[in-house]
BAKE-269646 format. One record per residue: residue number from 1; residue in three letters; x, y, z of N, C-alpha, C in turn. Coordinates in nm, 4 decimals, padded with zeros to 6 digits, always signed. Layout:
N
 num residuo     n_px     n_py     n_pz    ca_px    ca_py    ca_pz     c_px     c_py     c_pz
 NUM     ALA        X        Y        Z        X        Y        Z        X        Y        Z
...
***
This chain:
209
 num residuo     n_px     n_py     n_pz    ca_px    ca_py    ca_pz     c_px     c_py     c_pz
   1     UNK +12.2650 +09.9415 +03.6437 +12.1408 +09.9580 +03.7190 +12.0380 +10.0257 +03.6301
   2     UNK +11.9091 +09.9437 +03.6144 +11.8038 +09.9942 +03.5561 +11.7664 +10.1700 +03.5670
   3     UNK +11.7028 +10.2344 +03.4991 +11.6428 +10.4098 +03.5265 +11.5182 +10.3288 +03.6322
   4     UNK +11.4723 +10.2671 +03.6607 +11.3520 +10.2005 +03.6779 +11.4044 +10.1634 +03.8629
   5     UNK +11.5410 +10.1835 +03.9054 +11.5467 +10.1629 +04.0320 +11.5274 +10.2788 +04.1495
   6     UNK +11.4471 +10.2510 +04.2152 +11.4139 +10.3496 +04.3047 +11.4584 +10.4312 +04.3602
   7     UNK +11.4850 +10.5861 +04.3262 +11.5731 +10.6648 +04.3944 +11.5717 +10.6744 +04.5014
   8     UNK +11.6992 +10.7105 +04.6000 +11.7208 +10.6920 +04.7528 +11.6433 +10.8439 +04.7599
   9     UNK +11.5645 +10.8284 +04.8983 +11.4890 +10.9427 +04.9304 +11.5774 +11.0404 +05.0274
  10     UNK +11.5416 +11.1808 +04.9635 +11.6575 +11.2657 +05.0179 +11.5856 +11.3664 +05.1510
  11     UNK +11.6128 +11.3490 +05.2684 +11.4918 +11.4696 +05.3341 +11.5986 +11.5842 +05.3957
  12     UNK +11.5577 +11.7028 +05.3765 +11.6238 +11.7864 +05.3883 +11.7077 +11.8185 +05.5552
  13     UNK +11.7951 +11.8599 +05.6026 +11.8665 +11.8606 +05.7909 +11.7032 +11.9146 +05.8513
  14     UNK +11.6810 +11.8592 +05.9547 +11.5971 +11.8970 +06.0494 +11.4501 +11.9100 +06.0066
  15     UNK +11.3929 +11.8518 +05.8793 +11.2716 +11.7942 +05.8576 +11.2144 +11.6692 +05.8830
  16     UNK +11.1070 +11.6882 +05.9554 +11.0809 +11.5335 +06.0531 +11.0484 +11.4479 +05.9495
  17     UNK +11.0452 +11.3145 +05.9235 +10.9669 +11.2007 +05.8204 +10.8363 +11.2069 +05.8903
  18     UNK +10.7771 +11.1514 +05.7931 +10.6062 +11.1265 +05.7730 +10.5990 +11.0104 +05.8743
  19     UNK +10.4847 +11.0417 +05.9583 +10.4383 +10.9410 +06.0447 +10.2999 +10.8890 +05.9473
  20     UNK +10.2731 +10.7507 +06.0071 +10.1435 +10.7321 +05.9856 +10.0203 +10.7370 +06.0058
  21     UNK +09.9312 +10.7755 +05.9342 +09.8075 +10.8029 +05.9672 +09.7877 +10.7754 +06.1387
  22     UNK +09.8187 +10.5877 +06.1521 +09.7467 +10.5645 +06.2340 +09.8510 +10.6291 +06.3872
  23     UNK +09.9261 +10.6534 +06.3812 +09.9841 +10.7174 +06.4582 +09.9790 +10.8471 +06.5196
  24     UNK +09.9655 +10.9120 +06.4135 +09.8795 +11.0510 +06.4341 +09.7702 +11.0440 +06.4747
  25     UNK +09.6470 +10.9492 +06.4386 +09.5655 +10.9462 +06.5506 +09.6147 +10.8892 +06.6885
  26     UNK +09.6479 +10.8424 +06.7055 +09.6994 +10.8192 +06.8250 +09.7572 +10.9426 +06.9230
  27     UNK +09.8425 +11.0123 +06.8451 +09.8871 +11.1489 +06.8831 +09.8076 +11.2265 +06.9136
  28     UNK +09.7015 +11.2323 +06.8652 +09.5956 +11.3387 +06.8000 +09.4753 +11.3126 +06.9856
  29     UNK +09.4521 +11.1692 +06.9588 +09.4135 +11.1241 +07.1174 +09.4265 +11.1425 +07.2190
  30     UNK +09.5888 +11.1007 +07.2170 +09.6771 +11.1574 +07.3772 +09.6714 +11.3369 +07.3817
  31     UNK +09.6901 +11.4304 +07.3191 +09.6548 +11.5594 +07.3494 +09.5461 +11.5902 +07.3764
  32     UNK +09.4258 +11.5294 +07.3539 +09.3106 +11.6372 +07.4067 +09.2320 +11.5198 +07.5621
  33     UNK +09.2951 +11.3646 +07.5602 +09.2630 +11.3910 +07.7111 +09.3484 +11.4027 +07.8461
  34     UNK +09.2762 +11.4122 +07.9172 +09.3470 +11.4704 +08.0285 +09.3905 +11.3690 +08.1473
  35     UNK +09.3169 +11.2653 +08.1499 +09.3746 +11.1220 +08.1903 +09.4608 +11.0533 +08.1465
  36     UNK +09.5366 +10.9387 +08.2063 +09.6084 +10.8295 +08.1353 +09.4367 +10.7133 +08.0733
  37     UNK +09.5123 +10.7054 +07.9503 +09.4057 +10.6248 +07.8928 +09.4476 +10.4584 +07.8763
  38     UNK +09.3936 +10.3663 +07.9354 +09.4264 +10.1655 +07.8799 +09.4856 +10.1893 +07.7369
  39     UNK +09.6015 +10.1150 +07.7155 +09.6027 +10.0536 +07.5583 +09.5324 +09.9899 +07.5461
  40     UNK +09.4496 +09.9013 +07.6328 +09.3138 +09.8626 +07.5423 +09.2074 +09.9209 +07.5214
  41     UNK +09.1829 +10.0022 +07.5767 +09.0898 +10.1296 +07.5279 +09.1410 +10.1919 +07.4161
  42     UNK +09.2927 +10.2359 +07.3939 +09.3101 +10.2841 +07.2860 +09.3177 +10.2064 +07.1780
  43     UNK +09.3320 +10.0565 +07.1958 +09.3727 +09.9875 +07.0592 +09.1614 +09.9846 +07.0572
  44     UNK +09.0703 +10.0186 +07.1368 +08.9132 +09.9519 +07.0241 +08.8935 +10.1157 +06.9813
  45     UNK +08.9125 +10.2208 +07.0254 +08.8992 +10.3786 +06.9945 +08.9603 +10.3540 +06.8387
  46     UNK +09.1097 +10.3184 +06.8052 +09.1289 +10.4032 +06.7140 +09.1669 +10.2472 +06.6163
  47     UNK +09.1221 +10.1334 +06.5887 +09.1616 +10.0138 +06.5651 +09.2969 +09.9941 +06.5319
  48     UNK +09.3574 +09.9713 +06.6180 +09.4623 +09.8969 +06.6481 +09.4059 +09.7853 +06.7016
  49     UNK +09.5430 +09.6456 +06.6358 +09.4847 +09.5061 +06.6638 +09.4910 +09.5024 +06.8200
  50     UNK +09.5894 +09.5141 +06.9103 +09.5439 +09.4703 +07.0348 +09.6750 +09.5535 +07.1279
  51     UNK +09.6203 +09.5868 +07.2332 +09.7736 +09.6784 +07.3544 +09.8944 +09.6641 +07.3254
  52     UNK +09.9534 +09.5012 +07.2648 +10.0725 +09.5436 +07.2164 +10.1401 +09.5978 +07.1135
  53     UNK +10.0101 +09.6350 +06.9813 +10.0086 +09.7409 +06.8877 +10.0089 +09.8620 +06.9396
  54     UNK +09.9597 +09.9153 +07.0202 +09.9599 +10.0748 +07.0859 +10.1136 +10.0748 +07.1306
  55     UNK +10.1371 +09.9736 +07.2237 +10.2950 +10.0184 +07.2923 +10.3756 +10.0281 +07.2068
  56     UNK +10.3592 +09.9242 +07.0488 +10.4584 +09.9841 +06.9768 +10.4447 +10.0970 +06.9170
  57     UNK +10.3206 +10.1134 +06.8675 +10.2869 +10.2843 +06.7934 +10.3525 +10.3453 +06.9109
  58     UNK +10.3417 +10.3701 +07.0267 +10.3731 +10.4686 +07.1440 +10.5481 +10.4627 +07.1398
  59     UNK +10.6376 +10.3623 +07.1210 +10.7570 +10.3909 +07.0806 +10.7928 +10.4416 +06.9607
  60     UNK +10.6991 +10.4371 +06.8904 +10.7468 +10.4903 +06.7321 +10.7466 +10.6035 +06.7704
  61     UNK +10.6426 +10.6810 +06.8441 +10.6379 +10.8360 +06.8315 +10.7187 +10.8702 +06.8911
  62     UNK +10.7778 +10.8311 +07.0344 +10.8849 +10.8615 +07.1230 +10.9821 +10.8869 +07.1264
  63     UNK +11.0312 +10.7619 +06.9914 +11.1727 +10.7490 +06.9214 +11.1629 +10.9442 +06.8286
  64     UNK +11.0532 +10.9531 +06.7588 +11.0218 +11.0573 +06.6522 +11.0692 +11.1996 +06.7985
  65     UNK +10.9577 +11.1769 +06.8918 +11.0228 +11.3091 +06.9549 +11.1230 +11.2721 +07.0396
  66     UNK +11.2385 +11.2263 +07.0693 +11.3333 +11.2100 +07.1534 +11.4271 +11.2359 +07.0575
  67     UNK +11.4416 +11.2042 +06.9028 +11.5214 +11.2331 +06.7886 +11.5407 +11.4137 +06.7655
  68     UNK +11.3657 +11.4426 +06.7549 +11.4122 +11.5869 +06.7293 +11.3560 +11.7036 +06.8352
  69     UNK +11.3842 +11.6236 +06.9426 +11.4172 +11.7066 +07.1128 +11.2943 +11.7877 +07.1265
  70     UNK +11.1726 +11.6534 +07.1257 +11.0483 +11.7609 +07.1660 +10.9865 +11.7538 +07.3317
  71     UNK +10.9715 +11.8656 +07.3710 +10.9076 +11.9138 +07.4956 +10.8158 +11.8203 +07.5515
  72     UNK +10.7780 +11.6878 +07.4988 +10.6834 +11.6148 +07.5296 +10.7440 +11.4818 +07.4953
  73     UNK +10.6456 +11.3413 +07.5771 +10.6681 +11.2130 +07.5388 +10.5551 +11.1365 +07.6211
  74     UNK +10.5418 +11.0151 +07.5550 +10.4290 +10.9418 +07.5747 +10.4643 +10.8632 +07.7276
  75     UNK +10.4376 +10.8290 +07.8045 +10.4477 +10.7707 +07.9271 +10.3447 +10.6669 +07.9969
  76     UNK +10.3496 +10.5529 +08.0648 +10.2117 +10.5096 +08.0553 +10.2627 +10.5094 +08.2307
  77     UNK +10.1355 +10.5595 +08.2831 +10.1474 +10.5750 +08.4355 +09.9967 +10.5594 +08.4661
  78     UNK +09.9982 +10.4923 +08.5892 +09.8172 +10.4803 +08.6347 +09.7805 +10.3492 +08.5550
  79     UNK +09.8328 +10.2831 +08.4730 +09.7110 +10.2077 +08.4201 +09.6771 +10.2234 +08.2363
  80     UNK +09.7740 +10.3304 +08.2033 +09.7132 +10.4226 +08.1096 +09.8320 +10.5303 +08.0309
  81     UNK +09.8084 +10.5282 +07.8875 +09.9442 +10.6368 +07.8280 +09.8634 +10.7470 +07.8424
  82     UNK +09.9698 +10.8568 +07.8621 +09.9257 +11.0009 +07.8536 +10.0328 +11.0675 +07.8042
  83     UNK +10.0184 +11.1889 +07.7272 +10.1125 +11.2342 +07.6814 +10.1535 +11.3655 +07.7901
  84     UNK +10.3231 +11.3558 +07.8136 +10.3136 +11.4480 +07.9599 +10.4798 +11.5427 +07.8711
  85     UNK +10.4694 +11.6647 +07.9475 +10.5823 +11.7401 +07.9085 +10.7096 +11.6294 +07.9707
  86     UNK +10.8405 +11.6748 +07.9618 +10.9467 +11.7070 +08.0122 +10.9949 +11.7248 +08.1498
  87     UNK +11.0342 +11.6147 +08.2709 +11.1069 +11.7022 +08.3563 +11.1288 +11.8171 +08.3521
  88     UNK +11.2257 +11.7905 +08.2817 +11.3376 +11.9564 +08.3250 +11.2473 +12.1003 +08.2978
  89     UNK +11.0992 +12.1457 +08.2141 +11.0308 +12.1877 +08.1930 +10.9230 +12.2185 +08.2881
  90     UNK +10.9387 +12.1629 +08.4151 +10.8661 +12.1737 +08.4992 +10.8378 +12.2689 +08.5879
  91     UNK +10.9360 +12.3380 +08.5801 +10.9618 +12.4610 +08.6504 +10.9230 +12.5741 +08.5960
  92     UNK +10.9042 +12.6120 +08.4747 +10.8977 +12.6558 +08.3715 +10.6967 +12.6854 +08.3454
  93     UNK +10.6668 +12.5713 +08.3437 +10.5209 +12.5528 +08.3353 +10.4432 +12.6006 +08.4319
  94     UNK +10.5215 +12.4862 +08.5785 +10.3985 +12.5838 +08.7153 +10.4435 +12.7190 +08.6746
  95     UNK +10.4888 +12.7997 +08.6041 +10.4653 +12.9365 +08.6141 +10.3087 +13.0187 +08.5768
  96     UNK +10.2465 +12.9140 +08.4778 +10.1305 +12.9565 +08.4663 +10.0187 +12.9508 +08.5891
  97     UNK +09.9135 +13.0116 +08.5730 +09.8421 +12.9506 +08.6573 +09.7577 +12.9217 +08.6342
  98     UNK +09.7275 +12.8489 +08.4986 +09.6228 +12.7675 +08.4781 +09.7161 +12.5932 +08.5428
  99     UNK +09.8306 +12.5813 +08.5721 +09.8654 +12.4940 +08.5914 +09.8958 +12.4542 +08.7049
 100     UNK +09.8326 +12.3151 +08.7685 +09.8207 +12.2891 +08.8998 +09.9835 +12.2995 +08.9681
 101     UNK +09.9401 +12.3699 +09.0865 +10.1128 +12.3585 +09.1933 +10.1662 +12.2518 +09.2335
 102     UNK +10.2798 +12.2342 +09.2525 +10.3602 +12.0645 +09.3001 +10.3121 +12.0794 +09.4598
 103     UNK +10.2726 +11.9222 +09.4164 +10.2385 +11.9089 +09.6115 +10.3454 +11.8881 +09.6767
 104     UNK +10.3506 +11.9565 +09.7783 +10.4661 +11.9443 +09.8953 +10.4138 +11.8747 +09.9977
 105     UNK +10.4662 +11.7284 +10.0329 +10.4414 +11.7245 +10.1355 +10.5181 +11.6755 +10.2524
 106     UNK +10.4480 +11.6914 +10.4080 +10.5269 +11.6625 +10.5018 +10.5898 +11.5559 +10.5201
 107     UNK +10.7356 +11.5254 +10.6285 +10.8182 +11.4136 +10.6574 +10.6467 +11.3268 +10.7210
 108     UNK +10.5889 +11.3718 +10.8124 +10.4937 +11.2866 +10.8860 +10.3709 +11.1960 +10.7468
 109     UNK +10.3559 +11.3164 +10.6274 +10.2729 +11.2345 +10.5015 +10.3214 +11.1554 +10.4499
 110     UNK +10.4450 +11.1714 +10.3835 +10.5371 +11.0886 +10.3481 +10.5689 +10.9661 +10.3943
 111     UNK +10.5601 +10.9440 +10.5547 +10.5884 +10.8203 +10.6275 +10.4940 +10.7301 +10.5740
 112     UNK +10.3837 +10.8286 +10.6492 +10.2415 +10.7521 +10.6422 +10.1840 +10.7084 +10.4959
 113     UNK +10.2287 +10.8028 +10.4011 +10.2193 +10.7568 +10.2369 +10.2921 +10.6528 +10.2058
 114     UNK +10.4370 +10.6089 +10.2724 +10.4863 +10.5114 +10.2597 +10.4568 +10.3768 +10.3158
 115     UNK +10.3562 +10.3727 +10.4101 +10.3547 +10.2706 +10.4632 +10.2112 +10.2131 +10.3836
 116     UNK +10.1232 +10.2958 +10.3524 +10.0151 +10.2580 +10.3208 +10.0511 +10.1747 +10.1363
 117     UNK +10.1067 +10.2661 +10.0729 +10.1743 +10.2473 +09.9313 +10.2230 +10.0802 +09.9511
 118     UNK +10.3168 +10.0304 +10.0908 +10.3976 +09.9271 +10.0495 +10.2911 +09.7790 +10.1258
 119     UNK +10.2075 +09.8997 +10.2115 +10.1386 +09.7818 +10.3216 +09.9613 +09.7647 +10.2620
 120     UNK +09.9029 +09.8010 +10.1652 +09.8016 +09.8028 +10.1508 +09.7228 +09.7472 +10.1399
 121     UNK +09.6126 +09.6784 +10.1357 +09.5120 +09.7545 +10.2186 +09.5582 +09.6978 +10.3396
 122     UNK +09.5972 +09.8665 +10.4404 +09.6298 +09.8622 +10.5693 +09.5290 +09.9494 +10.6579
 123     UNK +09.4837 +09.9188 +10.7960 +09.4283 +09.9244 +10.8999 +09.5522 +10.1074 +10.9817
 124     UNK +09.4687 +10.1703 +11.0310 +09.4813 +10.2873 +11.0973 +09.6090 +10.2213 +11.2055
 125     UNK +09.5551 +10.1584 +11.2677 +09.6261 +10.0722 +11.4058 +09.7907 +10.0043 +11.3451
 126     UNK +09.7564 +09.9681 +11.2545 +09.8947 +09.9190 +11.1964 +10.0127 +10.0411 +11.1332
 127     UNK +09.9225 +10.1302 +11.0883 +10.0082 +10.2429 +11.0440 +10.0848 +10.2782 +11.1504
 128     UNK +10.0006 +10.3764 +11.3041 +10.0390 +10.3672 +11.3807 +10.1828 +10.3416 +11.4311
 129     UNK +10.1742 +10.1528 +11.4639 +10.1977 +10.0787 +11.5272 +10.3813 +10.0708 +11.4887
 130     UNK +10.3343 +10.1491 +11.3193 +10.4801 +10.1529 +11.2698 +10.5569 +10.2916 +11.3224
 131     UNK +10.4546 +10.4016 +11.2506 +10.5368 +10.5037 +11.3049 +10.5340 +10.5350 +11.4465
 132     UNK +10.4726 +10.5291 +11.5226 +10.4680 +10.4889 +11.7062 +10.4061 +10.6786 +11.7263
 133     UNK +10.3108 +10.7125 +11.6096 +10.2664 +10.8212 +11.6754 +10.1336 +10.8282 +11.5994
 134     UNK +10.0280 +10.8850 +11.6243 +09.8899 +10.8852 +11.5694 +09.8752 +10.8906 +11.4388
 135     UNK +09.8045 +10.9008 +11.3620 +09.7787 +10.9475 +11.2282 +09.6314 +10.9623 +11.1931
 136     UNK +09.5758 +11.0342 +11.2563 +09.4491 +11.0719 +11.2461 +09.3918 +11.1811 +11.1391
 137     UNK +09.5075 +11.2607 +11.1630 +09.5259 +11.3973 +11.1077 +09.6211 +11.3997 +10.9502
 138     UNK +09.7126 +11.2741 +10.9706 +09.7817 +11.3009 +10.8251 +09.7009 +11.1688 +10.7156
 139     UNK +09.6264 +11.1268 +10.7564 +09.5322 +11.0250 +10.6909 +09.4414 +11.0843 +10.6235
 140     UNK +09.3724 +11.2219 +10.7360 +09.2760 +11.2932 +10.6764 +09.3373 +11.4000 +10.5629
 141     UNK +09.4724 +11.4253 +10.5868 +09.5104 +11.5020 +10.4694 +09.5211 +11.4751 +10.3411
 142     UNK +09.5954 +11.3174 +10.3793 +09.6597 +11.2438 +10.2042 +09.4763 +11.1879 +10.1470
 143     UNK +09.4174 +11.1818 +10.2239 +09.2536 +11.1605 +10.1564 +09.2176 +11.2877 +10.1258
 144     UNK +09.2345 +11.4053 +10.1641 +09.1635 +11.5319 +10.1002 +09.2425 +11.5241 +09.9565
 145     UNK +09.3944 +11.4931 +09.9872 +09.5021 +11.5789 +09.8568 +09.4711 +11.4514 +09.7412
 146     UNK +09.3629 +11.2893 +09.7838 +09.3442 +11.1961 +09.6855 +09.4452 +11.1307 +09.6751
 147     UNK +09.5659 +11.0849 +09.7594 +09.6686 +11.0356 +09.7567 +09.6158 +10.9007 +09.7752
 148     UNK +09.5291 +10.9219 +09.9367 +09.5007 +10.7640 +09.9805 +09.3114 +10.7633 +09.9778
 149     UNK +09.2725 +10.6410 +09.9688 +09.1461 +10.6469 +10.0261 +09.1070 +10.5254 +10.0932
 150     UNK +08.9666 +10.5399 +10.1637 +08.9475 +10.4027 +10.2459 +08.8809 +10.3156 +10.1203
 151     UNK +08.9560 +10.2076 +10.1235 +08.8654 +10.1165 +10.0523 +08.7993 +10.0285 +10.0672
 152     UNK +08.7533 +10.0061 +10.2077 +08.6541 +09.9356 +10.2859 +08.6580 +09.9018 +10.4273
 153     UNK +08.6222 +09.7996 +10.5242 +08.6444 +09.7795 +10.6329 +08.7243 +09.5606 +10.6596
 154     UNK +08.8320 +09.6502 +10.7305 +08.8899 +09.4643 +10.7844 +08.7387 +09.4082 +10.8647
 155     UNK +08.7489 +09.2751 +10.8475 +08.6458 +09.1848 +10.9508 +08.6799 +09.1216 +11.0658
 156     UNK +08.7796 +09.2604 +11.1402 +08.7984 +09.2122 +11.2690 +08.7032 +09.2914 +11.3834
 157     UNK +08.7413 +09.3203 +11.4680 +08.7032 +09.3333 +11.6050 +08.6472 +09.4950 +11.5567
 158     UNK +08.5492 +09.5545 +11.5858 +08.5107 +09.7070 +11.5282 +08.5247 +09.7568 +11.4239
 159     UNK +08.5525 +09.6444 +11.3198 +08.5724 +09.6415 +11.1795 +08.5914 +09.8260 +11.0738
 160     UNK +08.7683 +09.8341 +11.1726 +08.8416 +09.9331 +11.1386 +08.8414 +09.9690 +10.9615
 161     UNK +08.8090 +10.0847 +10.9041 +08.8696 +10.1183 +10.7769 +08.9903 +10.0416 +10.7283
 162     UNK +09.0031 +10.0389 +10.6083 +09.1448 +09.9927 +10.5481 +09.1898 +10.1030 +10.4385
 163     UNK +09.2963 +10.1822 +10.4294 +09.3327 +10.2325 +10.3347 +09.4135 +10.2010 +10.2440
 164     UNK +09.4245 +10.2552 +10.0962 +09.5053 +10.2266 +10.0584 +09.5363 +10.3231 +09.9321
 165     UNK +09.6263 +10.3351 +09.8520 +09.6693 +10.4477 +09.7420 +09.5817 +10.4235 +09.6626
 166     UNK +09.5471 +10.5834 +09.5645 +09.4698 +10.6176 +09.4486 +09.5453 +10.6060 +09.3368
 167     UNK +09.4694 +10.6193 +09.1740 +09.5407 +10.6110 +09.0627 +09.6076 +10.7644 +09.0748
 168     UNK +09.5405 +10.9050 +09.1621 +09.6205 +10.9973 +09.1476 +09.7685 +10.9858 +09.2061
 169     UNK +09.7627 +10.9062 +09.3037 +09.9331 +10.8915 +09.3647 +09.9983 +10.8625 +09.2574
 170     UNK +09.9633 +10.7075 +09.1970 +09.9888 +10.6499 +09.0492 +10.0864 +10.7454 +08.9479
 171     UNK +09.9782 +10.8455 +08.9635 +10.0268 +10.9761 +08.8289 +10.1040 +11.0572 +08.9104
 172     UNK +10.0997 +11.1315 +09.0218 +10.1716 +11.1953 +09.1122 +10.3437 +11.1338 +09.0751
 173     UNK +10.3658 +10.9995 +09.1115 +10.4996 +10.9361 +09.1502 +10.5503 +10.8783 +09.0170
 174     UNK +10.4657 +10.8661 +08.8797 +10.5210 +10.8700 +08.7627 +10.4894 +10.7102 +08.7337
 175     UNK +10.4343 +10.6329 +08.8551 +10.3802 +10.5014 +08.8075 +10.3161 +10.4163 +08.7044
 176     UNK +10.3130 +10.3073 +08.6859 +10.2483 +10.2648 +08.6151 +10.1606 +10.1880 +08.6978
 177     UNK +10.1882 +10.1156 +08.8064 +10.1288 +10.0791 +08.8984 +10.2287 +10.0539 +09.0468
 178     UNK +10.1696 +09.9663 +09.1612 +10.2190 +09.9707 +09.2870 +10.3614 +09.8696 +09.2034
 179     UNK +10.3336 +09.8151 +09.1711 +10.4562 +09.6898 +09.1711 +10.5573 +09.7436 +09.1225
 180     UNK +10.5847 +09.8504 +09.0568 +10.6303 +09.9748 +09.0162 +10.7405 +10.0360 +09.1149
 181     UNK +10.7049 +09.9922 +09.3183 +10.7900 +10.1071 +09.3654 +10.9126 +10.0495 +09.3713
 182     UNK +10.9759 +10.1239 +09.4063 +11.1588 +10.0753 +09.4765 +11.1349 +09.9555 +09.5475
 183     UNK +11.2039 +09.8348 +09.4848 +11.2190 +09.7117 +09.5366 +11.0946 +09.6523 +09.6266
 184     UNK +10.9878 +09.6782 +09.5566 +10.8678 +09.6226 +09.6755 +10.8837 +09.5445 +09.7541
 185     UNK +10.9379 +09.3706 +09.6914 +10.9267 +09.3256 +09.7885 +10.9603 +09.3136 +09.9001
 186     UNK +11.1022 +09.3414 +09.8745 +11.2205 +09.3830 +09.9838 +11.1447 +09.4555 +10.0722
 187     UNK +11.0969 +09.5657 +10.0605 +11.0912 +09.6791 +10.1877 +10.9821 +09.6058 +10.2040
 188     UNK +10.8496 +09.5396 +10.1607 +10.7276 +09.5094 +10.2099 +10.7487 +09.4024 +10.3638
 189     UNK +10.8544 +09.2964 +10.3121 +10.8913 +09.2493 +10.3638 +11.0223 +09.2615 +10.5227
 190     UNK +11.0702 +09.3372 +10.5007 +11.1746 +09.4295 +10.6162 +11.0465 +09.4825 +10.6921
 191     UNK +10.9252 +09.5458 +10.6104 +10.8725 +09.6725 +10.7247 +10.7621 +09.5748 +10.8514
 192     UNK +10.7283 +09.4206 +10.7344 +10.6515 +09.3592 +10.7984 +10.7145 +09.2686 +10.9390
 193     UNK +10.8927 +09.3072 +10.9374 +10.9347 +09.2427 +10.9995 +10.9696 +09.3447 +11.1640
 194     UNK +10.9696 +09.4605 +11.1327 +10.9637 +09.5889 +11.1772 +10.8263 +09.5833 +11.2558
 195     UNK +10.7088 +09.5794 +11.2143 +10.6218 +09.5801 +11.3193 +10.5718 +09.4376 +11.3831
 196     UNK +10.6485 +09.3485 +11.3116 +10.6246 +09.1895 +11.4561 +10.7275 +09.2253 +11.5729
 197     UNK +10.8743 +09.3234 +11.5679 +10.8912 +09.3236 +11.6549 +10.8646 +09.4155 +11.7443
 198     UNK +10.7931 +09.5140 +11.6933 +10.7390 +09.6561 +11.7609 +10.5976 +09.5401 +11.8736
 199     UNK +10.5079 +09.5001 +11.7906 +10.4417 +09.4167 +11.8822 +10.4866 +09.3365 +11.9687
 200     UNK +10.5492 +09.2236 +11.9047 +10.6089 +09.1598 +12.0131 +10.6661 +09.2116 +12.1370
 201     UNK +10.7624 +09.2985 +12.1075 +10.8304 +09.4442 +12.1799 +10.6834 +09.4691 +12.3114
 202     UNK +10.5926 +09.5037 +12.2556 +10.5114 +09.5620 +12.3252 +10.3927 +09.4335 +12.3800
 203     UNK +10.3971 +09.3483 +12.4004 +10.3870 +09.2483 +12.4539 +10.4542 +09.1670 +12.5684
 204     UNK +10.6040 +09.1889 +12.5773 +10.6710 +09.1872 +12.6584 +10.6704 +09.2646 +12.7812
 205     UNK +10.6216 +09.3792 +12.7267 +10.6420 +09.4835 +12.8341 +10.5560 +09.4259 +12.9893
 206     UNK +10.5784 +09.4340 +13.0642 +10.5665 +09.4376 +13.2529 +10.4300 +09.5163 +13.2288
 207     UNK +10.3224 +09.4244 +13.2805 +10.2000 +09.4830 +13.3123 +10.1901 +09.5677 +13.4738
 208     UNK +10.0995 +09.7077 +13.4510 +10.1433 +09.7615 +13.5654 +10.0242 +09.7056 +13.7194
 209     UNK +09.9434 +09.6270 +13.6175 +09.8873 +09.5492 +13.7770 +09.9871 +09.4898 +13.8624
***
């Protein structure tokens, strides 16, 4: 073998390898904003050829911190990568209080978050109709906390609001988007079968004239 063949490169236990430039910007990106950002926003920001250049830069780095067990990783939720801590670190963090508290919320939000999430854009009356008790009051909550909002009116009869989930739920539940939840279609489909017979059900019923 020639003196002229390239020596094998030696890196010392627990020194990371050199990333590339363009990666580090990338890195350098995801820390200072505070949103999930498009890979196509990030591939014209920092030129990368096109979103499926970012997703791979975004595994290169992932692989880099999942190798040497860092507190952080790239995630794309909402629409958008953001760079987010650690589960298990979570507990740990709300200790500050520059850092927002975990929302808790009720069995009655939760319903109603679920129905809107799988049924959307859904009508007040239909929510209802599922859980068989008002929701006047937990509608107005998950819209204060930005979970849900109205996103316009149906063109029926008093042309009721329609709600439906925000990109904050999105980031809340670790999404990337709706198509995202537990078996959509399945439950979309079971729940839609759930309130033909709640109506029907209530159609039957003995008029008291």
């Amino acid at each position: 073998m020639g003196w002229w063949k390239r020596r094998k490169e030696v890196r010392p236990e627990g020194v990371e390898p050199r990333i590339s430039p363009s990666l580090r910007l990338l890195e350098a990106l995801l820390m200072v904003v505070d949103e999930p950002i498009p890979a196509r926003q990030i591939a014209g920001l920092l030129g990368f050829e096109d979103p499926t250049a970012v997703r791979t830069a975004v595994v290169q780095l992932n692989q880099s911190y999942d190798q040497h067990g860092r507190a952080y990783r790239i995630e794309e939720v909402a629409g958008g990568m953001q760079l987010l801590t650690r589960k298990q670190f979570a507990t740990w963090i709300r200790r500050g209080q520059h850092v927002p508290s975990e929302q808790v919320l009720s069995p009655a939000m939760l319903e109603t978050l679920s129905i809107v999430a799988y049924r959307q854009p859904v009508v007040r009356a239909e929510i209802e109709s599922i859980r068989g008790v008002g929701c006047d009051e937990v509608l107005r909550q998950l819209i204060q906390r930005d979970l849900i909002r109205i996103s316009g009116r149906q063109e029926d009869l008093g042309r009721p609001f329609l709600y439906e989930t925000t990109t904050t739920f999105l980031k809340v539940f670790g999404l990337q988007s709706i198509e995202q939840l537990p078996r959509f279609q399945k439950i979309l489909h079971a729940e839609a079968e759930i309130a033909s017979r709640i109506r029907n059900a209530s159609t039957d019923e003995p008029s008291d004239r």
